[in-house]
PLY file of the C-alpha trace (Angstrom):
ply
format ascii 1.0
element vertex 217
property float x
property float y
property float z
element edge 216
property int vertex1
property int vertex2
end_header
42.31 46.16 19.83
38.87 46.50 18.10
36.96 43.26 16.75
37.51 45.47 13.16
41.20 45.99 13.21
41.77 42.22 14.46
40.06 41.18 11.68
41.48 43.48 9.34
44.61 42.46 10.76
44.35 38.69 10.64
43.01 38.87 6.36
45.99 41.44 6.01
48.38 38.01 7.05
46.54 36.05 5.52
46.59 37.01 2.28
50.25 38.07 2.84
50.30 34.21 3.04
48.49 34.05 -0.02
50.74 36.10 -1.91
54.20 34.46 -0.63
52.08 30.78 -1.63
51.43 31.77 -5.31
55.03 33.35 -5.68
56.98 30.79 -4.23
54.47 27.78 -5.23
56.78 25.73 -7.39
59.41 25.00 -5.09
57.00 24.37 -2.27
54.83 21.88 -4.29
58.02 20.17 -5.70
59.26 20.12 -2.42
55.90 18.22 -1.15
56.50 15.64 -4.01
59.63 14.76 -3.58
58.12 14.05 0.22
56.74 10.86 -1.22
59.35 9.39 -3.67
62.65 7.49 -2.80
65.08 5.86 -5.12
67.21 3.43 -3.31
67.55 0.83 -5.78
70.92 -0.80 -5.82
72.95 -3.17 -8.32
72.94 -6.94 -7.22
69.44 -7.84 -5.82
67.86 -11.08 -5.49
64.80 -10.16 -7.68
62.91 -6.97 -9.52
59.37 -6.79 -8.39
57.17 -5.12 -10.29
54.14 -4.00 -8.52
50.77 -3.96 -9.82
48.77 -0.84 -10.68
50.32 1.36 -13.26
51.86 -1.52 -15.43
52.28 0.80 -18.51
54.84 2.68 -16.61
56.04 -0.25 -13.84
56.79 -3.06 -16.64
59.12 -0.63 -18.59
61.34 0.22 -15.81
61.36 -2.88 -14.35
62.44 -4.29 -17.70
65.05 -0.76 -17.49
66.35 -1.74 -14.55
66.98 -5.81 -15.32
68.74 -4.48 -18.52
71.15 -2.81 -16.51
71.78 -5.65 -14.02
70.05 -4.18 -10.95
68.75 -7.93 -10.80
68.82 -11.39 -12.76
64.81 -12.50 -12.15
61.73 -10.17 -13.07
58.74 -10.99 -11.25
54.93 -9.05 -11.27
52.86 -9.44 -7.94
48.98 -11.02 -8.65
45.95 -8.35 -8.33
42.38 -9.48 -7.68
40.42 -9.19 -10.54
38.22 -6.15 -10.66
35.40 -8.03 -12.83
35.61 -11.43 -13.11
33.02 -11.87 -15.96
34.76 -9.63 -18.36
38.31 -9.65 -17.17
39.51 -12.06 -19.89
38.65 -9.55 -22.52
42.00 -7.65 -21.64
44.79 -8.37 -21.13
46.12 -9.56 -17.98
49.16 -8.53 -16.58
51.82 -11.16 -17.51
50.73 -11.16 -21.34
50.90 -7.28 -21.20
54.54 -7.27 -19.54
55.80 -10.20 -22.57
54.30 -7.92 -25.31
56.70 -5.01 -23.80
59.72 -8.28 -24.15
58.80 -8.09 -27.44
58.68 -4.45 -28.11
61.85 -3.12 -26.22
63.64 -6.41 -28.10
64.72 -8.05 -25.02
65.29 -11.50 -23.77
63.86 -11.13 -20.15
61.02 -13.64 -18.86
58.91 -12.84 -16.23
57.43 -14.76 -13.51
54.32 -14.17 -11.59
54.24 -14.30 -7.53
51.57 -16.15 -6.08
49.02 -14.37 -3.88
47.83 -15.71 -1.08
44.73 -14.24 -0.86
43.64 -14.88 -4.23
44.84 -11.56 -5.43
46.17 -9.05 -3.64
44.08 -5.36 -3.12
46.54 -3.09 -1.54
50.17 -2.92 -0.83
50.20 -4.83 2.29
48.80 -7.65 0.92
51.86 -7.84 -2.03
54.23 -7.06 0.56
52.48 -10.49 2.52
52.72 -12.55 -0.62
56.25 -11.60 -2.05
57.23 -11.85 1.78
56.42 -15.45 1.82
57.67 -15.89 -1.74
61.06 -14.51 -0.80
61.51 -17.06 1.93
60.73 -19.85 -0.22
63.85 -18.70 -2.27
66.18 -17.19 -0.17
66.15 -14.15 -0.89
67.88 -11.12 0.55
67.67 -8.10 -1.21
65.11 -7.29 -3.84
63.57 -4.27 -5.80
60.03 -3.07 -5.90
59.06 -0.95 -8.60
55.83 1.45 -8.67
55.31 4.88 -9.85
57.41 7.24 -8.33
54.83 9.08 -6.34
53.70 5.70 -5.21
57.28 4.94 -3.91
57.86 6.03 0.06
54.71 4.05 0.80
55.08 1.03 -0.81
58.21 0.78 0.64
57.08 1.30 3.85
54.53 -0.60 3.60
57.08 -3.68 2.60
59.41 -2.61 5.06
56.73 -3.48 7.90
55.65 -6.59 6.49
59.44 -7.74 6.32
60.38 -6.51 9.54
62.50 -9.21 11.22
62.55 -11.10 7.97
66.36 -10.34 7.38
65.23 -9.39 3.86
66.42 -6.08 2.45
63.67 -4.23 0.94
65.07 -1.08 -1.94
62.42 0.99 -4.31
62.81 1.94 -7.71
60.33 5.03 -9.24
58.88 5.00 -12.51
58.08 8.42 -14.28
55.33 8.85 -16.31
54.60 11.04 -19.65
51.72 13.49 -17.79
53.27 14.90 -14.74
56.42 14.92 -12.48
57.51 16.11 -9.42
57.81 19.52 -10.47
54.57 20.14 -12.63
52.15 17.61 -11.12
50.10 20.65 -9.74
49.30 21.55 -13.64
47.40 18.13 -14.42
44.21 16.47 -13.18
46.26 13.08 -13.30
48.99 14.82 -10.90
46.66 16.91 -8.33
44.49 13.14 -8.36
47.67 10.90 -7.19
49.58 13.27 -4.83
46.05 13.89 -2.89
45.26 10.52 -2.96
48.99 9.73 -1.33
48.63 12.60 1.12
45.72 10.68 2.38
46.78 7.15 2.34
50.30 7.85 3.10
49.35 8.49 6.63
46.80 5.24 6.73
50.17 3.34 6.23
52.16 4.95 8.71
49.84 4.97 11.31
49.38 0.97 10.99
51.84 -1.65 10.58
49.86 -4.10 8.57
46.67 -4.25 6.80
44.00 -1.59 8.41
40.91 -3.33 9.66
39.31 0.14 9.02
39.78 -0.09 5.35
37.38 -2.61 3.51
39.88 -4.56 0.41
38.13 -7.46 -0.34
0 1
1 2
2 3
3 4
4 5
5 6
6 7
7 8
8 9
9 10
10 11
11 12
12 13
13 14
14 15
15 16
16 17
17 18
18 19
19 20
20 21
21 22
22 23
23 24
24 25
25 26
26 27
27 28
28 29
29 30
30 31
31 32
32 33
33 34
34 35
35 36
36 37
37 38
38 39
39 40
40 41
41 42
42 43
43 44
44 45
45 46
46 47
47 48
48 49
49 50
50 51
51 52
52 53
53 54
54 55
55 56
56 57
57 58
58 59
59 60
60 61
61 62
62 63
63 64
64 65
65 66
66 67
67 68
68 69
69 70
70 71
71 72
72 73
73 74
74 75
75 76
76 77
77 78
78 79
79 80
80 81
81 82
82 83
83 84
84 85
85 86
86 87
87 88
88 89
89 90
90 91
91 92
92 93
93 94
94 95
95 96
96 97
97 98
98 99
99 100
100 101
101 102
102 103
103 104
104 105
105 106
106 107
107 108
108 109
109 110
110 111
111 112
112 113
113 114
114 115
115 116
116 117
117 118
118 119
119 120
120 121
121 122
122 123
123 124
124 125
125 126
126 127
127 128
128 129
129 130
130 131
131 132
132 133
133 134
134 135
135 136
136 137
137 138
138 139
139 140
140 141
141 142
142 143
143 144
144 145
145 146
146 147
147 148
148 149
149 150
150 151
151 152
152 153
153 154
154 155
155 156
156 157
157 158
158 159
159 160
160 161
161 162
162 163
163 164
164 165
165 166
166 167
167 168
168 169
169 170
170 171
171 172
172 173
173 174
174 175
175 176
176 177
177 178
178 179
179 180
180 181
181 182
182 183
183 184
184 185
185 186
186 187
187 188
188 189
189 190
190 191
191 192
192 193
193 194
194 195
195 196
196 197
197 198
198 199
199 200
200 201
201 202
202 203
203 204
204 205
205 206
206 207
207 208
208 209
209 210
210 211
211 212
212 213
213 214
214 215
215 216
């Protein structure tokens, strides 16, 4: 075969590819979302954690899910502030999560889990402080709660960090108003977050606590 009809050949396939992509794109790009959610919370746990990041979305659900009795105690992990100087001119995260109390009328109080680093910067590090947390009370079972996208991760990540702890580790997904796993593809928000977890996602997998190769302080 001729260098001309092997070429012709190979951009005949691939834009045969091409065309079976674009026409069968939504269930192949739904499909790839739903590769890095899990829901596996369960009625009964020792504690809701609510993880820090996306607290406009996280604080709701956790609140959702205490309202249903998935869990008695409400907790939010402690972030390292990003600017120290000007960081009191917001709010922080526990006066944030009572205003939502307030607005969704219920009669929850939250509690904020120390870090031991002076803040945590990744998900490895909460896992490391609500690890050592949990011990302190007994715990057994509890609930993390992060964005949905966000979910197989940071449960994986917590499921390293607990390994041989004895301490059941469940996630809970919180949707958001912009995208889901079947239109994320359509937003700048959604293309942003599911690259970004295709590329940390591995990071994660690959080590089984926080990755020297990764700067966080």
């Amino acid at each position: 075969m001729s260098w001309s009809k092997k070429l012709l050949w190979s951009l005949s396939v691939l834009v045969l590819f091409c065309a079976l992509f674009w026409f069968f794109r939504k269930p192949l790009l739904t499909g790839y979302a739903g590769l890095f959610s899990v829901q596996s919370a369960n009625k009964g746990a020792d504690a809701i954690v609510c993880l820090s990041g996306g607290r406009v979305t996280r604080v709701p659900e956790t609140l959702r899910l205490w309202n249903q009795g998935y869990a008695s105690s409400i907790y939010l992990t402690d972030s390292k502030k990003q600017n120290k100087e000007f960081s009191k001119l917001e709010s922080g995260n526990l006066m944030f999560a009572q205003q939502v109390v307030r607005k969704m009328e219920l009669n929850a109080t939250w509690q904020t889990i120390p870090s031991l680093t002076g803040g945590a910067t990744s998900t490895f590090d909460e896992a490391e402080d609500v690890l050592a947390y949990a011990k302190q009370k007994g715990w057994k079972r509890i609930i993390i709660v992060t964005d949905e996208f966000h979910t197989r991760r940071a449960r994986y990540a917590f499921e390293k960090i607990f390994d041989g702890s004895g301490i059941e580790v469940e996630a809970a997904g919180a949707v958001n108003e912009i995208f889901s796993d079947d239109d994320w593809w359509k937003s700048d928000k959604g293309i942003s977050c599911y690259v970004l977890e295709t590329i940390k996602f591995p990071v994660y997998f690959l080590w089984d606590q926080e990755p020297t190769v990764v700067r966080n302080d």
